[in-house]
C-alpha positions as a Markdown table, in Angstrom:
| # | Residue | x | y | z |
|---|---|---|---|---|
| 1 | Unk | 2.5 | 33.0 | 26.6 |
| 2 | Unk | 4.9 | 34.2 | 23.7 |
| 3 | Unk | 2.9 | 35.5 | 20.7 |
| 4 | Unk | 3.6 | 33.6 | 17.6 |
| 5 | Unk | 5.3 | 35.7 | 14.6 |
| 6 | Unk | 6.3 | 34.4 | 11.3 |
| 7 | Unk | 10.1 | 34.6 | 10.8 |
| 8 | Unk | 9.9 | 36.5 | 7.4 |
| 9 | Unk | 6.6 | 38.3 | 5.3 |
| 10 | Unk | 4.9 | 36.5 | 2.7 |
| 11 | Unk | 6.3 | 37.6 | -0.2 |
| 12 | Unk | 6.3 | 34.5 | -2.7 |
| 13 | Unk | 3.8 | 33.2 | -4.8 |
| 14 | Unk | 2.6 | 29.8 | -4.9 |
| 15 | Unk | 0.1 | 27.9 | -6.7 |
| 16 | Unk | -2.2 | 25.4 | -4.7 |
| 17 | Unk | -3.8 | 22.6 | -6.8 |
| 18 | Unk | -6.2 | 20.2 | -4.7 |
| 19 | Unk | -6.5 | 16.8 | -6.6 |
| 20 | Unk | -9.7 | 15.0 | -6.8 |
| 21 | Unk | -10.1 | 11.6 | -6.5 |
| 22 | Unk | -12.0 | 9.8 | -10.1 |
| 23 | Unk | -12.9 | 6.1 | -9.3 |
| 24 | Unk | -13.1 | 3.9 | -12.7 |
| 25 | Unk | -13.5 | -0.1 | -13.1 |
| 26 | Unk | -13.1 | -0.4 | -9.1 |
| 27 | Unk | -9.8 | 1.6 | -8.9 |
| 28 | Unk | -9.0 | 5.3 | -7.7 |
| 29 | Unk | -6.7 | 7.4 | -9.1 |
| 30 | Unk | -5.8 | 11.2 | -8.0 |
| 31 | Unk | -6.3 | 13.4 | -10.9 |
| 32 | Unk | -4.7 | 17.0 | -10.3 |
| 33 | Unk | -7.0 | 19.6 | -11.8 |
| 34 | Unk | -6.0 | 22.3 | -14.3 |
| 35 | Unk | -7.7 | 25.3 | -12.1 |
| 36 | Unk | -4.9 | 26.7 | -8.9 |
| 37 | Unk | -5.5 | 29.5 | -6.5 |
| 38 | Unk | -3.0 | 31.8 | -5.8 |
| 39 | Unk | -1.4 | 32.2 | -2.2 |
| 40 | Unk | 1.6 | 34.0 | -0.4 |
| 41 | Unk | 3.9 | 32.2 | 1.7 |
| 42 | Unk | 7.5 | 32.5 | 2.9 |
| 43 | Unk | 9.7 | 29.3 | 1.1 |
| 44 | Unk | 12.7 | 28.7 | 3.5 |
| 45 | Unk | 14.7 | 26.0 | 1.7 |
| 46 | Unk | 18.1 | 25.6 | 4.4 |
| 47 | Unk | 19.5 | 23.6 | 1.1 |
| 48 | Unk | 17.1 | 21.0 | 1.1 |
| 49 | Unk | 17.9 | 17.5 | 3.4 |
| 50 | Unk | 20.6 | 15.2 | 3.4 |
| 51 | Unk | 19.4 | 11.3 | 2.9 |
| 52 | Unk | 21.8 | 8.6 | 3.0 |
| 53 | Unk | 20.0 | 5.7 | 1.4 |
| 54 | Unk | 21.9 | 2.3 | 0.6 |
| 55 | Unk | 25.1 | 3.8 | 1.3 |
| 56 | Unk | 24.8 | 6.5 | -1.2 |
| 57 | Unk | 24.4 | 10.4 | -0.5 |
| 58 | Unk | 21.5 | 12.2 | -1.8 |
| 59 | Unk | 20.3 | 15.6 | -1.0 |
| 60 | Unk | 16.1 | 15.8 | -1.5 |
| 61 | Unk | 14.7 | 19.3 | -2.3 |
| 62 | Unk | 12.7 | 20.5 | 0.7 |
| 63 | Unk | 11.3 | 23.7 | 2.1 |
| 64 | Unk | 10.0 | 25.1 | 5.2 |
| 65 | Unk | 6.0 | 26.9 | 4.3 |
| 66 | Unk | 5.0 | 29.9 | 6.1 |
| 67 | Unk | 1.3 | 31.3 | 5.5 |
| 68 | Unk | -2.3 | 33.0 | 6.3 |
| 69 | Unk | -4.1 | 29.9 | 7.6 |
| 70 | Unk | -6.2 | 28.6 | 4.8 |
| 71 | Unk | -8.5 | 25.4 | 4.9 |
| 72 | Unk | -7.7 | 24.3 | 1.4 |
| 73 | Unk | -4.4 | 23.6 | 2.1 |
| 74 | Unk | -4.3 | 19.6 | 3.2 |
| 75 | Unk | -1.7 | 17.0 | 3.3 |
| 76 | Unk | -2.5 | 15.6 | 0.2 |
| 77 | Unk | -2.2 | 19.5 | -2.2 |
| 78 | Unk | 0.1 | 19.9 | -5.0 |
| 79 | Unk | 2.2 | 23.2 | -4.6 |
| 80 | Unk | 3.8 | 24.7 | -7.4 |
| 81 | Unk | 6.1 | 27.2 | -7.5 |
| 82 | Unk | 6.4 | 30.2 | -10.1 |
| 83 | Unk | 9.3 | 28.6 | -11.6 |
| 84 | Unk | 7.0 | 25.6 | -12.4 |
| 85 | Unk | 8.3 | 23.3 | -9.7 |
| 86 | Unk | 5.9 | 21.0 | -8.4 |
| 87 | Unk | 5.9 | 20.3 | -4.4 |
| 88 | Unk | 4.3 | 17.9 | -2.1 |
| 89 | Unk | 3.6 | 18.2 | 1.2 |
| 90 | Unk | 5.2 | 16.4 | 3.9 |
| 91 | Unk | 3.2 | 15.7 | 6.9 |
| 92 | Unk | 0.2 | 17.4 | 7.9 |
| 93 | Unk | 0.0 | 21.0 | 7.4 |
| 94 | Unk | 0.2 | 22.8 | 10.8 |
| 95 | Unk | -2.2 | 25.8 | 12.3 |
| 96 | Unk | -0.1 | 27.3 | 14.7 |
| 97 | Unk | -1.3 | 27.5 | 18.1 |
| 98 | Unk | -4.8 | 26.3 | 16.8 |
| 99 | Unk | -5.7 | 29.8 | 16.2 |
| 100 | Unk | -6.4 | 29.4 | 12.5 |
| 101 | Unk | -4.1 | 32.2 | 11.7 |
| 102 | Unk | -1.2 | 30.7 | 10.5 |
| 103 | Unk | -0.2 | 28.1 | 8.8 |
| 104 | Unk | 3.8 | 26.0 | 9.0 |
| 105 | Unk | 4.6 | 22.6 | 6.9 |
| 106 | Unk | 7.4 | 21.4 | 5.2 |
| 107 | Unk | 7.3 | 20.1 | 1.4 |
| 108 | Unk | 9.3 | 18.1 | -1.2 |
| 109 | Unk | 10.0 | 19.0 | -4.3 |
| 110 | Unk | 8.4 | 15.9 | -7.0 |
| 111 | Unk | 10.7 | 14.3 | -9.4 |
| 112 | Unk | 9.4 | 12.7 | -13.3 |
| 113 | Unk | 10.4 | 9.6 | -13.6 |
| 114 | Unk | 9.2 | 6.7 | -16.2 |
């Protein structure tokens, strides 16, 4: 069996914010907290991905994660970049080999909107 090896080091810093869920009048809402922990990761964005959606051409900001395997990092974390873009993570984050060393997902970069 090959040995798994991530294709660059983990040179970039990332912010991981883990929202909480607050329940008022019968309705949830996640809340994202002020408080991040620092990680290291390799950000491989190929450009992002092509989406062709009601005829028209878009390109959506995505990136390839590379990390140390870390529990805190779930489908549902907010990732933010030190350029103070905000990512979220597409899919379920995966522990390669189910060794719980590393850690590959992909994420999208969150637009504002009104």
């Amino acid at each position: 069996m090959k040995k798994y090896k991530p294709g660059e080091a983990f040179l970039v810093p990332m912010y991981l914010f883990t929202p909480q869920i607050i329940t008022a009048k019968g309705s949830s809402k996640k809340v994202i907290p002020e408080n991040c922990k620092l990680f290291y990761c390799s950000f491989r964005s190929f450009g992002g991905t092509e989406k062709v959606l009601d005829n028209v051409l878009s390109v959506e900001d995505t990136a390839v994660i590379e990390t140390w395997y870390r529990t805190d990092i779930k489908s549902d974390s907010i990732l933010k970049d030190s350029n103070g873009l905000v990512y979220e993570i597409i899919g379920t984050p995966e522990n390669i080999s189910m060794k719980n060393q590393y850690l590959k997902f992909k994420i999208r970069a969150k637009k504002g909107g009104a």
